[in-house]
N, CA, C and O atoms as a DFTB+ gen file, in Angstrom:
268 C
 N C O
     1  1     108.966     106.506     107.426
     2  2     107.785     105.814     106.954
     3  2     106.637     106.104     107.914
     4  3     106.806     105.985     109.128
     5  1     105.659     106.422     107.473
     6  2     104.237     106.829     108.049
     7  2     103.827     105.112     108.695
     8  3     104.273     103.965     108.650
     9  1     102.958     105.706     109.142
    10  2     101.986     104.237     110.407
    11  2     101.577     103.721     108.762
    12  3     102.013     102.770     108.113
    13  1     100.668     104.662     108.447
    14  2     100.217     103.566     107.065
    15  2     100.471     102.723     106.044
    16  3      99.770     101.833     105.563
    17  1     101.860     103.213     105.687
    18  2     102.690     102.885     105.016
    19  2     102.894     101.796     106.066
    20  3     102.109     100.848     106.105
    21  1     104.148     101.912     107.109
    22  2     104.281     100.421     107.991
    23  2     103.377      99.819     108.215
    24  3     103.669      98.657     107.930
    25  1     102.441      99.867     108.552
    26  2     101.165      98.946     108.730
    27  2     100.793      97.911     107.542
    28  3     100.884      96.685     107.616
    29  1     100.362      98.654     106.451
    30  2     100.303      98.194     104.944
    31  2     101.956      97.699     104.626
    32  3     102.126      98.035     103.454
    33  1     102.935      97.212     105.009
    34  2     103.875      96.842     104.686
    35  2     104.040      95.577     105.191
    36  3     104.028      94.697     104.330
    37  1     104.236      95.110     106.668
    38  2     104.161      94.709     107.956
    39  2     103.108      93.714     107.559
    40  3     103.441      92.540     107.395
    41  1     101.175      94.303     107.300
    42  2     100.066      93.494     107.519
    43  2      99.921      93.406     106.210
    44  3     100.117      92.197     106.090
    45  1      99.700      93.835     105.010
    46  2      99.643      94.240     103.735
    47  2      97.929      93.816     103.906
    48  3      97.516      94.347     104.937
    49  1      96.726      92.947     103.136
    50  2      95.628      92.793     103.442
    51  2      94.708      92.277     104.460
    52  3      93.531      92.235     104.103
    53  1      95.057      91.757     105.998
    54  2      94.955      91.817     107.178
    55  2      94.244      92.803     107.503
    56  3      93.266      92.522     108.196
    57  1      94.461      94.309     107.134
    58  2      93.802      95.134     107.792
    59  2      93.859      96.231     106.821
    60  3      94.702      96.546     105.981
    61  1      92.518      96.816     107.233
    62  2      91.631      98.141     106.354
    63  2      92.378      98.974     107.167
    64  3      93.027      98.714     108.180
    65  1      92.140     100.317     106.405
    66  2      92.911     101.313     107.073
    67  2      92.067     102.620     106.715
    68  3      92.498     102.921     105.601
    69  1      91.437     103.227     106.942
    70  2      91.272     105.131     106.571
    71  2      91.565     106.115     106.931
    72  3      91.756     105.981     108.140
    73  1      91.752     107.163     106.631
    74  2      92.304     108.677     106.803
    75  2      90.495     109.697     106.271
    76  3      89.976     109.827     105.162
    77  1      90.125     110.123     107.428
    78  2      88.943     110.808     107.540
    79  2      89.640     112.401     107.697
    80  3      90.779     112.596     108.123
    81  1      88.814     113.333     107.310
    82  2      89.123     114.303     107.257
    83  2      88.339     114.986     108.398
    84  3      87.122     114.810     108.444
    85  1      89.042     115.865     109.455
    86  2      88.029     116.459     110.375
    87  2      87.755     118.061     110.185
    88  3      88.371     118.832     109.450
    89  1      86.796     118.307     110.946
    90  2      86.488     119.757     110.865
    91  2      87.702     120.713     111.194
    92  3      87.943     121.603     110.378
    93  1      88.361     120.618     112.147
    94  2      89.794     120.620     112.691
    95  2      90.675     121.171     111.598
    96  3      91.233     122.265     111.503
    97  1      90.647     119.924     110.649
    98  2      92.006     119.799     109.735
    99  2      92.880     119.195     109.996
   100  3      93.825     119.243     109.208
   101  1      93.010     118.256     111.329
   102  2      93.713     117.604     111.563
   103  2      93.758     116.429     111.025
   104  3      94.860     115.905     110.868
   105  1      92.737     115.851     110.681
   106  2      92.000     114.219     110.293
   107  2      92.267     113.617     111.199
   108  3      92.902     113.916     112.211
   109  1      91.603     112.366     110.761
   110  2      91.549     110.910     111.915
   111  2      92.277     109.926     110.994
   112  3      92.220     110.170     109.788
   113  1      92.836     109.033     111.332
   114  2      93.518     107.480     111.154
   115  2      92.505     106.226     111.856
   116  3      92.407     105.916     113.044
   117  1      91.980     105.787     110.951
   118  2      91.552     104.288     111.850
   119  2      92.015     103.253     111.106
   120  3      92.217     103.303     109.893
   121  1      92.295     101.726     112.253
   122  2      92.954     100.672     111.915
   123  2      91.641      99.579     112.086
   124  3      90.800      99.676     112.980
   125  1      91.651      98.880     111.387
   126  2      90.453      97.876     111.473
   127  2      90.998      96.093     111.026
   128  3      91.377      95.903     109.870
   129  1      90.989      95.273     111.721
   130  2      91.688      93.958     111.452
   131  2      90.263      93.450     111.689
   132  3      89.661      93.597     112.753
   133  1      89.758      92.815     110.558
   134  2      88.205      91.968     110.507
   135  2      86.855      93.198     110.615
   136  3      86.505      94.053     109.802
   137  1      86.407      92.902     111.757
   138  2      85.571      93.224     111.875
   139  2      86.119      94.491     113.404
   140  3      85.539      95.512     113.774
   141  1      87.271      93.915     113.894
   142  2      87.594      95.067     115.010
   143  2      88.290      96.221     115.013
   144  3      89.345      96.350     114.392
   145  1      87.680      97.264     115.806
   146  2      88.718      98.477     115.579
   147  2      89.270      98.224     116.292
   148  3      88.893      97.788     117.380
   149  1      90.712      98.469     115.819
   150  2      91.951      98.828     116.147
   151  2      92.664      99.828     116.934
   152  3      93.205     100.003     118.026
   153  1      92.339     100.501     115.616
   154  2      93.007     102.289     116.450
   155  2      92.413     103.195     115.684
   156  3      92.485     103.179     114.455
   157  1      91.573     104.337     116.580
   158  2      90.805     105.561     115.844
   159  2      90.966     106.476     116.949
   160  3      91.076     106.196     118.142
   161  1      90.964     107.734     116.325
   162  2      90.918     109.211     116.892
   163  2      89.378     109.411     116.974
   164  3      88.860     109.584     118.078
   165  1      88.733     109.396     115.995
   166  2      87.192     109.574     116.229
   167  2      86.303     108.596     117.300
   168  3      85.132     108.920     117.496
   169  1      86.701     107.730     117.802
   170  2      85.420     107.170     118.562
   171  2      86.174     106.456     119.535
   172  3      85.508     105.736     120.278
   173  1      87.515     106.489     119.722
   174  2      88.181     105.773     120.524
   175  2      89.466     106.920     121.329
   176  3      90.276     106.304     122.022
   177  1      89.591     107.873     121.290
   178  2      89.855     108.881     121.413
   179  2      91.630     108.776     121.188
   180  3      92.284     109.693     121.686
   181  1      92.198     107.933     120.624
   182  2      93.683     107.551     120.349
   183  2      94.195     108.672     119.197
   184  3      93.782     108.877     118.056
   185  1      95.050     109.180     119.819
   186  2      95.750     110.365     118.996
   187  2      96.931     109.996     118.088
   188  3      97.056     108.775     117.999
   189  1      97.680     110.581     117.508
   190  2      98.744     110.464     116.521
   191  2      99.679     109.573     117.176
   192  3     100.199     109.737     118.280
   193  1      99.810     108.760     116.492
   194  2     100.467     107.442     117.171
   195  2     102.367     108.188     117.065
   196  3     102.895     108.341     115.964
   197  1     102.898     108.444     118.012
   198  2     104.013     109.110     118.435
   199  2     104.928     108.526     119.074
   200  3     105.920     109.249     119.169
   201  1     105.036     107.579     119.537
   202  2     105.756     106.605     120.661
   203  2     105.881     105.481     120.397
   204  3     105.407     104.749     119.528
   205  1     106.509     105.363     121.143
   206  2     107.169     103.278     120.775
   207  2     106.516     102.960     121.243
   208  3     106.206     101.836     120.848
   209  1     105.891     103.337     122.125
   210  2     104.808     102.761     123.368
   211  2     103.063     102.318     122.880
   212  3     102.260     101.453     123.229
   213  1     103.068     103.045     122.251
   214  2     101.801     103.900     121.116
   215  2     101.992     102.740     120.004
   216  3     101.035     101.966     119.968
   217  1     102.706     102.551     119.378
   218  2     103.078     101.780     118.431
   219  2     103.160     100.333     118.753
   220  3     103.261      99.577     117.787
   221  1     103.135      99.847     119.873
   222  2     103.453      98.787     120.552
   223  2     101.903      98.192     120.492
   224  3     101.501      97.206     119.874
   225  1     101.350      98.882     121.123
   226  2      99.824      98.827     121.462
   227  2      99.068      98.355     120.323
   228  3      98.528      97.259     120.172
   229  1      99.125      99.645     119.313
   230  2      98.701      98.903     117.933
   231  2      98.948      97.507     117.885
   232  3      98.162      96.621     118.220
   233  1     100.533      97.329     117.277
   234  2     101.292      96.391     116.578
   235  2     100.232      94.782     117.842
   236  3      99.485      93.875     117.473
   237  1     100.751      95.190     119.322
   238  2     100.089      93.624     120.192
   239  2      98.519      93.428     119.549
   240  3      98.228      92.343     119.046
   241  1      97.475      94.595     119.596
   242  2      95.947      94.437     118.898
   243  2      96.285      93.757     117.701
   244  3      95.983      92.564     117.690
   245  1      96.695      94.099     116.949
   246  2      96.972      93.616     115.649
   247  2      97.384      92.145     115.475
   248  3      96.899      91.474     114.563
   249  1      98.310      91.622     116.378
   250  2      98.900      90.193     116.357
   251  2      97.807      89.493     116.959
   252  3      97.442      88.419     116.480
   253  1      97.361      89.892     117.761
   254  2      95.925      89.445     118.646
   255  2      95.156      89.209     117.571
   256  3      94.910      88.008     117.459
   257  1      94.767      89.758     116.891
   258  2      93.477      89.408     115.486
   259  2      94.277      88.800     114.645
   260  3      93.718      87.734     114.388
   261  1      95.443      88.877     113.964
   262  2      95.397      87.922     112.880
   263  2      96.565      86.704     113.623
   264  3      96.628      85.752     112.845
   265  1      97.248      86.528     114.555
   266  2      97.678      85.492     114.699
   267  2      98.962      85.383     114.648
   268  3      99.495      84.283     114.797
């Protein structure tokens, strides 16, 4: 299962989510709970979430905003 998929499973409307397309071809992922970012490759420089560690980080931001 992809981050998005778990995320949207896990938070279901809690949090916005997009997939931006880059010049690259790689794209970006951003996570947004309210009004805060979460997790982005474009402006926050957070790469392909790969690790438990990585995943952790998200998941604590995330409990932090909705509770």
């Amino acid at each position: 299962m992809g981050l998005h998929n778990f995320l949207q499973h896990e938070f279901g409307g809690k949090l916005a989510m997009s997939a931006t397309e880059t010049p690259c071809g790689t794209g970006a992922f951003e996570v947004t709970a309210g009004a805060q970012l979460i997790h982005s490759k474009l402006t926050m420089g957070h790469g392909k979430c790969q690790t438990d560690e990585e995943l952790e980080n998200i998941l604590d931001k995330i409990r932090a905003f909705t509770g």
